[in-house]
N, C-alpha and C positions, 0 to 999 in steps of 0.2 A: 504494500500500500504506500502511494505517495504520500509526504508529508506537505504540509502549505507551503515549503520553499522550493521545493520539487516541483509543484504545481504552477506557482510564479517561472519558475525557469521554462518551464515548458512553456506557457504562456507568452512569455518573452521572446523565443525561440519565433517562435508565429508570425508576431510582428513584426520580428526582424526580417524574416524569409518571404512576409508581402510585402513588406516594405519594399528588398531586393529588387521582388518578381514587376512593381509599379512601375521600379528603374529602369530595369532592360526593358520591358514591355517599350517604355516613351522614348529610350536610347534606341530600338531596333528599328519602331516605325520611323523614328528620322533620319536614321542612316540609309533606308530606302527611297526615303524623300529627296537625300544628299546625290542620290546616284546619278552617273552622267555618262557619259562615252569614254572619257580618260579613264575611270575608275572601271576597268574592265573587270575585272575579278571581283566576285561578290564573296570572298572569303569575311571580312570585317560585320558586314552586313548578317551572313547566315553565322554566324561566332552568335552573336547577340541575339538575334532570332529565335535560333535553336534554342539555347540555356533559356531563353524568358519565355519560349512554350513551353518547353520541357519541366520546366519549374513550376508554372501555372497551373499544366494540367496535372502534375504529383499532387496538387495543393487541394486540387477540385477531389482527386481520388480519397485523400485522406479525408476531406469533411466528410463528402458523399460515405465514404466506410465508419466514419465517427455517426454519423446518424442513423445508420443501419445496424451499427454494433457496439454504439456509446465507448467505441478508444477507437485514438487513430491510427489507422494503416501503419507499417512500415515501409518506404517506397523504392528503397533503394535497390532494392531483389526487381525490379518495373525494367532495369535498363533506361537506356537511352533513348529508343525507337517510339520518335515522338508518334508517330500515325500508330503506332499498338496504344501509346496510352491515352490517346483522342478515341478509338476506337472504346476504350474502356470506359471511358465518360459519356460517351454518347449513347452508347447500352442501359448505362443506369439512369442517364436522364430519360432515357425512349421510355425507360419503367413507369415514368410518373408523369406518364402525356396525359393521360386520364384522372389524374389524382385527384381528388376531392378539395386538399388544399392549396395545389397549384398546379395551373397546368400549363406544362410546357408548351411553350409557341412554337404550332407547326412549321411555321415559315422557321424556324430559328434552324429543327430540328430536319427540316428541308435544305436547307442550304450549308448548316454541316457534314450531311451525306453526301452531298450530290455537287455542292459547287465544285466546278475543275481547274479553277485555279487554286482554290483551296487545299484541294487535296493535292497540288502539285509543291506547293510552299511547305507543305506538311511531311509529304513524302521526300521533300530535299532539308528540309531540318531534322530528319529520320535520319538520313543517308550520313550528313553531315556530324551528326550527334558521335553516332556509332564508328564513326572510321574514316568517313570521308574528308577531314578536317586535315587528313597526313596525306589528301594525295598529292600533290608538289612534290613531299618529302619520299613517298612511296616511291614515286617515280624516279628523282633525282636518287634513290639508291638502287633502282634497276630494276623495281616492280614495274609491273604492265597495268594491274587496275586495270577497273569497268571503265571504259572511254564514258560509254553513255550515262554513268554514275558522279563524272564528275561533276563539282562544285556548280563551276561555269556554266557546263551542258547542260545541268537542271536549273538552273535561273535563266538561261536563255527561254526553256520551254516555260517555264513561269510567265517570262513576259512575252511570249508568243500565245500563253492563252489569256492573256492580258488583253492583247490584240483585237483576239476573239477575230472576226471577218468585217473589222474596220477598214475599208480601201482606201480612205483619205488620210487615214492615223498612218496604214501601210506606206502608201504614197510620199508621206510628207518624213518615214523614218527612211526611207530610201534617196532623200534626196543630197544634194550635194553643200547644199545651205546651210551650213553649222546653227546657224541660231535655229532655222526652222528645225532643222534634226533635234536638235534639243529641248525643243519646246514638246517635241512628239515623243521624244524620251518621256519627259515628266510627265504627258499627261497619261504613259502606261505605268510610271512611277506611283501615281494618284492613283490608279483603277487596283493595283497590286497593295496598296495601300488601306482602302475601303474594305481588299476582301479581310485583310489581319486584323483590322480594326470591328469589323463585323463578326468578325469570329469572338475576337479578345469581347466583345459586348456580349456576346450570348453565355462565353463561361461566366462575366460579373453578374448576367441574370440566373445562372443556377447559382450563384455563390448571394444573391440577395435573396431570394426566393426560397422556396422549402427544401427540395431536392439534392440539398448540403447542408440543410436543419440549422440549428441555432449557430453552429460555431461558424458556418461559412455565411451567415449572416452578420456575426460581431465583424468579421475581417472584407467586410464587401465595398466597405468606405474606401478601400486603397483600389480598386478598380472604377471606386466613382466617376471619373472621369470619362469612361468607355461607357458604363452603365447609364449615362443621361447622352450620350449623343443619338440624338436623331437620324435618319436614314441620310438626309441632306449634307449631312455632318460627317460622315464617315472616312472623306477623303482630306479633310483636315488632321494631320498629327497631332494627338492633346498629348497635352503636357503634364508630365508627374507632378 
């Protein structure tokens, strides 16, 4: 049995770890905002990325298990493989679409399945997490690696389904015009933006809401920010 200063420590522990997770969340979406043509390599950007999903979604598993079995999870056995512990969240949320005392928003719980750039940022903070983070170093020591697994490769298809079948947005990243090319940089930079920020809102809604019970209620203040933006709002970076 914990004693009260056990209890304070753990307690402490929490705030510290949303406090973090606030950090990197408002540091990764502006390092995506930062992005431009010079900065070819999106290693800085998925560093920050990765760690502040990866954090987020432990944080979600642990309430979500604290409410289901009054202690919380241990996460560290979870790995790194952020699309496993998205998938793990989005199960127990699917649980309480029907619930009595909250029910999850379909649309919320639509577009964490199903959007494909989502699940491309997801799947390259997975990659990234787990290994992907050494391949420079892989290679410069005479590994071969997944061509199609690297860093690069998978942020490029990020912003290719960014794209989506925009022939003007296309048009104008193809052309020869540095400011125009840039300006059509940013505004796939924005759209890749809206979908992290729409994500990062839907874990602060199961973390204000029932579906992580009281404790992911006390700590939903530190996602405030993502938690009141409106849809209009999404392609703006808020600030920790």
């Amino acid at each position: 049995m914990s004693g009260p200063n056990e209890d304070l420590r753990r307690r402490m522990a929490l705030v510290g770890e949303t406090d973090a997770v606030k950090q990197l969340l408002s540091r990764s979406i502006a390092s995506i905002g930062r992005r431009g043509s010079v900065e070819v390599d999106p290693y800085a950007t998925l560093q920050l990325l990765s760690q502040a999903i990866e954090r987020l979604l432990k944080l979600t598993i642990m309430f979500q298990h604290h409410r289901a079995h009054g202690e919380l999870a241990a996460v560290r056995s979870y790995g790194h493989r952020v699309d496993r512990l998205a998938t793990v969240v989005f199960e127990t949320a699917w649980g309480y679409r029907d619930s009595n005392d909250f029910r999850v928003l379909d649309e919320d719980l639509e577009f964490a399945a199903n959007d494909p750039t989502l699940q491309l940022l997801l799947d390259a903070c997975a990659e990234f997490s787990s290994g992907g983070r050494y391949h420079h170093l892989d290679v410069a020591a005479g590994g071969m690696g997944d061509p199609a697994r690297a860093p690069k490769v998978m942020w490029d298809a990020i912003e290719q389904s960014a794209l989506a079948d925009d022939s003007d947005l296309l048009s104008r990243m193809a052309t020869l015009d540095y400011r125009v090319h840039e300006e059509a940089l940013q505004e796939i930079n924005l759209r890749i933006i809206a979908v992290a920020q729409r994500y990062i809102r839907f874990i602060a809604r199961l973390w204000a809401f029932s579906p992580t019970g009281d404790l992911g209620r006390q700590h939903s203040g530190s996602l405030q920010a993502w938690l009141m933006l409106n849809d209009d709002q999404l392609r703006t970076p808020c600030n920790s």
